[in-house]
C-alpha positions as CSV (number, residue, x, y, z in Angstrom):
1,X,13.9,9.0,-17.0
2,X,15.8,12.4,-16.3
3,X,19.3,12.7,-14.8
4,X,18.0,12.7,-11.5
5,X,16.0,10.2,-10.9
6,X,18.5,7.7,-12.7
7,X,21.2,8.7,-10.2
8,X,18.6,7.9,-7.3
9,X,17.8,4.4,-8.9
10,X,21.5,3.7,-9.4
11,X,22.1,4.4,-5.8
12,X,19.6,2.7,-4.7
13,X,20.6,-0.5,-6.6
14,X,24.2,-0.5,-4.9
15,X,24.0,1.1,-1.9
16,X,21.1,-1.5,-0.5
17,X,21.4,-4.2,-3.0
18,X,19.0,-6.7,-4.4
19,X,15.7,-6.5,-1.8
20,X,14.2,-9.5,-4.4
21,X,16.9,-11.5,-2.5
22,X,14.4,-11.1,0.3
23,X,11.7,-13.7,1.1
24,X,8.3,-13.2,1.9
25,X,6.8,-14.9,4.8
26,X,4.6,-17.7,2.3
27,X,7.6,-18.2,0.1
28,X,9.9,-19.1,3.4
29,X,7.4,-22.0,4.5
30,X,4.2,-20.2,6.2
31,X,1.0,-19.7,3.8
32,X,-1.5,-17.9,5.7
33,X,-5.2,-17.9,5.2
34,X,-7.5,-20.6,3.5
35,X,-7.9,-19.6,0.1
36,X,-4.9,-19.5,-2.5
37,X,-3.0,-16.7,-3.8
38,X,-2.8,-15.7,-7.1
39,X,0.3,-16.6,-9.5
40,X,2.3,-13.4,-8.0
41,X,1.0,-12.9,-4.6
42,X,0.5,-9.6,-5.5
43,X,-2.2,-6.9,-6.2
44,X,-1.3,-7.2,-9.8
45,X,-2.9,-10.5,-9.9
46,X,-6.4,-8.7,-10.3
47,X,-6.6,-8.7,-14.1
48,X,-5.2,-4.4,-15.8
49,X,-3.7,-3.6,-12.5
50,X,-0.3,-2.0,-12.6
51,X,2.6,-0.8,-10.0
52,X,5.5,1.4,-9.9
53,X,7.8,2.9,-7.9
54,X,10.3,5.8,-7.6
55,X,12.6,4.9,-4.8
56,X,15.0,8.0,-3.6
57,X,18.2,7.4,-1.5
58,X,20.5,10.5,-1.6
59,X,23.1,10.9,0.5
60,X,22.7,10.0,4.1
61,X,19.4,11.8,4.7
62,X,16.9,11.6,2.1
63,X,15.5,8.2,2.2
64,X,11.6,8.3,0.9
65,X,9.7,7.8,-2.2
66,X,6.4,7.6,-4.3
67,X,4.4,4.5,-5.0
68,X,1.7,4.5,-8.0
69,X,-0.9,2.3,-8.6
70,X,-2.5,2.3,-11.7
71,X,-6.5,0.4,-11.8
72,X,-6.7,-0.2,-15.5
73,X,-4.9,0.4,-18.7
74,X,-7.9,2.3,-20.2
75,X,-8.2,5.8,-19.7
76,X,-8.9,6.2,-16.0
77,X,-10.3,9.8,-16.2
78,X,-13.2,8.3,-19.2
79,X,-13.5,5.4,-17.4
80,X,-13.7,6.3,-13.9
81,X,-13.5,2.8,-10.9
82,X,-16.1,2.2,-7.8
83,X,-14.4,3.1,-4.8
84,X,-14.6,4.0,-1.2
85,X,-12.5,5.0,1.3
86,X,-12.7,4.0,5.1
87,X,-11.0,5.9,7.5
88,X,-9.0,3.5,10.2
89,X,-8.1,6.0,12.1
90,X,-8.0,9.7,10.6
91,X,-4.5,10.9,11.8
92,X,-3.3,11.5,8.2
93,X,-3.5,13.5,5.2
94,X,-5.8,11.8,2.3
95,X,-6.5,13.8,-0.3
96,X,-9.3,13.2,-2.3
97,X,-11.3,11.5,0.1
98,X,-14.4,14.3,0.0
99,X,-14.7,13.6,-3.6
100,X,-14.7,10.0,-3.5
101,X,-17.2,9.6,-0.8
102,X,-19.1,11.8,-2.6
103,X,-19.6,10.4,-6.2
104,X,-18.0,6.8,-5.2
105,X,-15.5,6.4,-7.5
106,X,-11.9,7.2,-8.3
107,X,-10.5,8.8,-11.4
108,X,-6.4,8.7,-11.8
109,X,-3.9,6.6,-10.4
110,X,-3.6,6.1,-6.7
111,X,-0.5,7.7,-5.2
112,X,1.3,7.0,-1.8
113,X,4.2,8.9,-0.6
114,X,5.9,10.8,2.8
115,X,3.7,13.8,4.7
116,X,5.1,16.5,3.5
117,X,4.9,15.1,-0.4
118,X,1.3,15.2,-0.5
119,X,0.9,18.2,-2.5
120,X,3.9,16.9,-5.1
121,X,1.7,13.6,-5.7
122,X,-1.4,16.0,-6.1
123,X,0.3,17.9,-9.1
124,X,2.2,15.1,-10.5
125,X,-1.3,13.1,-11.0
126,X,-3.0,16.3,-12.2
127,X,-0.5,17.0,-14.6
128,X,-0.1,13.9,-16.1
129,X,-4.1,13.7,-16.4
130,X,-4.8,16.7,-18.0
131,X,-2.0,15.6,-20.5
132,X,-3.7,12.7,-21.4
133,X,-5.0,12.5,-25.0
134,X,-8.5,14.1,-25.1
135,X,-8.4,15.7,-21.9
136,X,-6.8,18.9,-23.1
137,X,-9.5,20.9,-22.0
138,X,-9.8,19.7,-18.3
139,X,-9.6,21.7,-15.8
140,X,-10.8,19.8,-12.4
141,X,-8.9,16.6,-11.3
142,X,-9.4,14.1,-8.1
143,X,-5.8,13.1,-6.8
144,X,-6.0,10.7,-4.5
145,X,-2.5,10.9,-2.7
146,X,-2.3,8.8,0.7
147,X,0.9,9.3,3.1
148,X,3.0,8.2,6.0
149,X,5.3,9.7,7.4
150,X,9.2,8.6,6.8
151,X,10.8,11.2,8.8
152,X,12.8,9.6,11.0
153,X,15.1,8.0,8.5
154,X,14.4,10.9,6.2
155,X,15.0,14.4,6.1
156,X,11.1,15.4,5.3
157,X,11.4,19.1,5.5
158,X,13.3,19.1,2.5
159,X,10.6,18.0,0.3
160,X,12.6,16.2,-1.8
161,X,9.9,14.2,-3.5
162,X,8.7,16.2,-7.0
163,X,5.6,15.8,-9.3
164,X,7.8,14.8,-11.7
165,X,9.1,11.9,-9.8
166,X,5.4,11.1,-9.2
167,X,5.0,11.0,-12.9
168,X,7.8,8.9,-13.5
169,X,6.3,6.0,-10.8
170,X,2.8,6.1,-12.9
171,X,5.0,5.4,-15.8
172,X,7.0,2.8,-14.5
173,X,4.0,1.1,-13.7
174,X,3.7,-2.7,-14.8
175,X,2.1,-5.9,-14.0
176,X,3.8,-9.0,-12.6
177,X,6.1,-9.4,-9.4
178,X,5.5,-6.6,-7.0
179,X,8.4,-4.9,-5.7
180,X,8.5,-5.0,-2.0
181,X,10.0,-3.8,0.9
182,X,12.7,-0.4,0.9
183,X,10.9,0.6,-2.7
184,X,8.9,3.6,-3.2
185,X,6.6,4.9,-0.9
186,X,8.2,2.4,2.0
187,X,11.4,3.6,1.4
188,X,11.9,5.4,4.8
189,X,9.1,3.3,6.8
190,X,9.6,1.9,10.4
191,X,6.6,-0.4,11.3
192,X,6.5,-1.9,14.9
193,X,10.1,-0.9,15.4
194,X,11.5,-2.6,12.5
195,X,12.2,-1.7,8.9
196,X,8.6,-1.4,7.4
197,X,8.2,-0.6,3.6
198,X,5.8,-1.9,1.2
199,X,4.2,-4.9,1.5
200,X,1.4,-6.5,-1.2
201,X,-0.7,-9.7,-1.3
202,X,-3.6,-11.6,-3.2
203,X,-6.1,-14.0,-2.8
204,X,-8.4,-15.9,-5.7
205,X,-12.1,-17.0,-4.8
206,X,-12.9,-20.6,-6.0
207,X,-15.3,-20.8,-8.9
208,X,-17.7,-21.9,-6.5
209,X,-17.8,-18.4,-5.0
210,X,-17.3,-16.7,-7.7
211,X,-14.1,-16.7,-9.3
212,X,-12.5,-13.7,-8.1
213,X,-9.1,-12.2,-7.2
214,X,-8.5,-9.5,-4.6
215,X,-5.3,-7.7,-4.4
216,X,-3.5,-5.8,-1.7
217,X,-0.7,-3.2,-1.4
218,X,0.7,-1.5,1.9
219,X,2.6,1.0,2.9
220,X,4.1,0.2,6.5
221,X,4.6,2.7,9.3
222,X,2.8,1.6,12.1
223,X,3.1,0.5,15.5
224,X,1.4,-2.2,18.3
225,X,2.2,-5.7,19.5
226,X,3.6,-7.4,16.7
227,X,1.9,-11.4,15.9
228,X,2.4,-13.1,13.0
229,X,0.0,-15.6,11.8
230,X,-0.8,-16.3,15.7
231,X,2.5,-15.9,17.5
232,X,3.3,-13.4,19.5
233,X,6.5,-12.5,17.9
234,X,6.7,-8.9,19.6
235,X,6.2,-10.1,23.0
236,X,8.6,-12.8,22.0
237,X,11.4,-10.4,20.8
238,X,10.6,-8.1,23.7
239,X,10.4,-5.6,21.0
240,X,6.8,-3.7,21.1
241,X,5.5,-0.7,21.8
242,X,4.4,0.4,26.0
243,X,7.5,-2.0,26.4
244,X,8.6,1.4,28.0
245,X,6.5,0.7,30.8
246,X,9.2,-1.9,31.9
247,X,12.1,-2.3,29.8
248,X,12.5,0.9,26.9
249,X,11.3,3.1,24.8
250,X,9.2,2.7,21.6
251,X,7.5,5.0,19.5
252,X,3.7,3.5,19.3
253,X,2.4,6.6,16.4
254,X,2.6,6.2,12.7
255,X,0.9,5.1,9.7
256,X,-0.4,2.9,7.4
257,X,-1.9,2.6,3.8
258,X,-3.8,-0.1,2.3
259,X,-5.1,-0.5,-1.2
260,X,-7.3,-3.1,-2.0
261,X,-8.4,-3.9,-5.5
262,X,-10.8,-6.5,-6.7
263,X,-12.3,-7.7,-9.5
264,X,-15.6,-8.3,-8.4
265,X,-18.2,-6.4,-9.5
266,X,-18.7,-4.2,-6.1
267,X,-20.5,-0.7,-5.6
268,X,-18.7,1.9,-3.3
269,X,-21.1,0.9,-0.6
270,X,-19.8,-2.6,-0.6
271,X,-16.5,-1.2,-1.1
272,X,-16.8,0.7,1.8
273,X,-17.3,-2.5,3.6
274,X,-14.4,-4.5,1.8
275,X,-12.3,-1.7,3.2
276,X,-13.4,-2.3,6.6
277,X,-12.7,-5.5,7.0
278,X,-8.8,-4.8,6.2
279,X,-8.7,-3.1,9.3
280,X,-9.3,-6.9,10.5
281,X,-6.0,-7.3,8.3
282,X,-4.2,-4.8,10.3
283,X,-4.9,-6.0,13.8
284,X,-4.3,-9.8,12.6
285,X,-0.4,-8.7,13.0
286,X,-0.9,-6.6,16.1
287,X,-1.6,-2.9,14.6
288,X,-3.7,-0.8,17.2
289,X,-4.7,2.1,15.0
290,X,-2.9,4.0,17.7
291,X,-3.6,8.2,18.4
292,X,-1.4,9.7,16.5
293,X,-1.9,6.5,13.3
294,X,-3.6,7.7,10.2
295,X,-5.0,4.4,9.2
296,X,-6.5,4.2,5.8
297,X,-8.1,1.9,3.3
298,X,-8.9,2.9,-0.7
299,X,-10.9,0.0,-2.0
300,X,-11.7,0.2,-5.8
301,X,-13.8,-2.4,-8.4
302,X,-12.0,-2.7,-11.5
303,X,-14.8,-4.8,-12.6
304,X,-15.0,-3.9,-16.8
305,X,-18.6,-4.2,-17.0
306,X,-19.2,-1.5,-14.0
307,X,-16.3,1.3,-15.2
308,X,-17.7,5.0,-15.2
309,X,-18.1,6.2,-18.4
310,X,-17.6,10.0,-18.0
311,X,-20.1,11.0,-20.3
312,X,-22.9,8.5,-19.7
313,X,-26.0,9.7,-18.6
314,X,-27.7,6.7,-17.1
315,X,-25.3,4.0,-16.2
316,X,-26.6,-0.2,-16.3
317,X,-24.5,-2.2,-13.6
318,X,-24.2,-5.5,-12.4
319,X,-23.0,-5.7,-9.0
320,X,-23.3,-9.0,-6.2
321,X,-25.5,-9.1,-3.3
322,X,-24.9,-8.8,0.2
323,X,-25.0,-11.9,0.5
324,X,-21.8,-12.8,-1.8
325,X,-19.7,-10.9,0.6
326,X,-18.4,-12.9,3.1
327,X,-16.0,-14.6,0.7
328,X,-14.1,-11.3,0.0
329,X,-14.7,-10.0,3.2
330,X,-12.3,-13.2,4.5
331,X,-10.2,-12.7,1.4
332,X,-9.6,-9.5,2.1
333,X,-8.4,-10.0,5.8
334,X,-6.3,-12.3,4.7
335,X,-4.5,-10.6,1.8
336,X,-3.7,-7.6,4.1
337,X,-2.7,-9.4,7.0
338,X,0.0,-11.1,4.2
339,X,1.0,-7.7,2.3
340,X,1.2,-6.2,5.8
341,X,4.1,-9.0,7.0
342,X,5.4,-9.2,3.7
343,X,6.5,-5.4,3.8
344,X,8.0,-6.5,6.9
345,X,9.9,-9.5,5.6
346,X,11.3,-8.0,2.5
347,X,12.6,-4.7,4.3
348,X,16.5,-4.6,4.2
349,X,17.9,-2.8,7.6
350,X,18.5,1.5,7.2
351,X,20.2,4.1,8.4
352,X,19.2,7.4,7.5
353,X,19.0,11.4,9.1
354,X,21.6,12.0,11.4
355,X,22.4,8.3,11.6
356,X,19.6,7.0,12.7
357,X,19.2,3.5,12.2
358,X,16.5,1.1,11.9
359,X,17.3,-2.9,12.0
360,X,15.0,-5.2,9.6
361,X,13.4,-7.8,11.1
362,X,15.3,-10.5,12.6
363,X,13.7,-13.3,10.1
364,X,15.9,-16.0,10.8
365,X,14.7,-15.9,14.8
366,X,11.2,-15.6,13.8
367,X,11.3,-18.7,11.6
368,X,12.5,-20.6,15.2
369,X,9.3,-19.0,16.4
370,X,7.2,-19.8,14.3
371,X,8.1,-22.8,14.2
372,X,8.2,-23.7,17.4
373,X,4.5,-23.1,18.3
């Protein structure tokens, strides 16, 4: 790790102290959903997945990041993944969707970061695949770099995020616990007036439906009607957006990324309809995909029998039926709705460019309203 980016990670680590300290919503009494988690709750339960973060606090206005998420341990660009993209809402700037809905199927490790980074995540993935053993000779990459923008707590016209930072978070990928909340890519987030950040989540399928695990990672920035597992918390708080109307006002633009990986053996067209359904996700904790929202969803296969072999010429697959969905589709809902709060519950409170600030949200009333139902 360079100079830099040590200094941000030290001041990261004191000036906001220990987020793991944190608790996510299932570990402070709620489990959500029907079927069981995976032992870390996390989109590294799906078997090769990896996650890493470059989180970078500087002074009192940069506050932003890059979050990498890495499908297998193989050589991704050899060994390309089934994926699809669905578009939520298209107020964003995904890059590398043409490619992927194209050929159905992703090539390097995912990237999220802030707006105006976009271009630093494209040439931090395309320079660390082309300097990949074997791959000396490459000269066309597909980055897939998703984004939200952090510019209220940070100063995003500075562009402070590099490819070499990008780099560094696809390095400082690794399985296990999840880091969540003011990390990465969430570092600057606001999601339905509170501190957002990132948020990840899993569910395994009983043997009886097939065994397997789906993971989730977000990246916060959105806005709506905030309900948690049922309760209208936002309504509750009298903290939502169109409060305006009556009371003050809120912001109701922004963002969100989802990632959802899986184990089972899918085809981008089934994909495409995993990633759907974590839209359902999204509106289980009030999220209305507003106007100015760009709302996606990158759903990949890591399945080892159905990787891309970049040279094959005739590829032999073995991929469910239609009628196996269901199962993940509900999976899936479930696992983002969860990553979604969890981003939520293990954000720390933040004050950033020109003082703004943005309070975390108040978990110790929501308990009492949950609770209470």
């Amino acid at each position: 790790m360079n100079k830099k980016l040590f200094l941000i990670a030290l001041i990261a680590l004191f000036a906001f102290g220990d987020v793991s300290a944190k608790k996510t919503l299932r570990e402070l009494g709620f489990p959500y959903g029907i079927f069981p988690t995976g032992k870390n709750n996390a989109i590294t339960d799906v078997p090769g997945v990896t996650v890493g973060h470059v989180t970078c606090i500087e002074g009192d206005d940069i506050r932003t990041g890059v979050t990498a998420i890495v499908p297998h341990q193989g050589d991704l660009f050899r060994n390309k993944v089934p994926a699809a993209i669905y578009v939520g809402n298209g107020f964003g700037k995904l890059a590398g969707y043409t490619q992927v809905r194209e050929l159905g199927n992703i090539e390097a490790p995912v990237i999220l970061t802030n707006t105006l980074s976009v271009g630093a995540g494209m040439q931090g993935v395309i320079k660390y695949t082309i300097n990949q053993p074997g791959n000396e000779r490459e000269n066309s990459v597909n980055a897939v770099v998703g984004e939200t923008n952090d510019g209220r707590l940070n100063a995003i016209r500075k562009m402070f995020v590099t490819p070499d930072m990008v780099i560094q978070a696809i390095k400082n990928a690794h399985g296990g616990k999840v880091e969540q909340g003011n990390v990465g890519a969430g570092t600057g987030t606001i999601c339905f007036g509170f501190k957002g950040g990132i948020g990840t989540s899993s569910r395994v399928l009983p043997e009886s439906l097939g065994g397997y695990t789906i993971g989730v990672i977000t990246q916060t920035n959105y806005g709506g009607v905030l309900e948690i597992d049922g309760v209208q918390i936002g309504q509750l708080l009298e903290k939502h957006d169109f409060i305006n109307h009556v009371k003050k006002t809120e912001n109701v633009d922004g963002s969100c990324m989802m990632v959802v990986i899986t184990d089972a053996p899918l085809d981008s067209r089934n994909l495409e309809r995993v990633a759907k359904r974590a839209m359902l996700g999204l509106a289980k904790t009030g999220g209305i995909a507003a106007n100015g929202s760009g709302d996606y969803v990158i759903a990949l296969s890591v399945a080892p029998e159905n990787l891309i072999p970049d040279k094959a010429k005739k590829l032999t697959t073995t991929v469910l039926s239609n009628n196996e969905m269901s199962s993940i589709f509900c999976a899936t809902i479930e696992a983002t709705a969860e990553a979604l709060w969890n981003s939520l519950f293990m954000a720390e409170s933040m004050t950033g460019r020109d003082g703004y600030h943005v309070d975390c949200l108040p978990v110790d009333r929501v308990v009492e309203l949950l609770k209470s139902r």
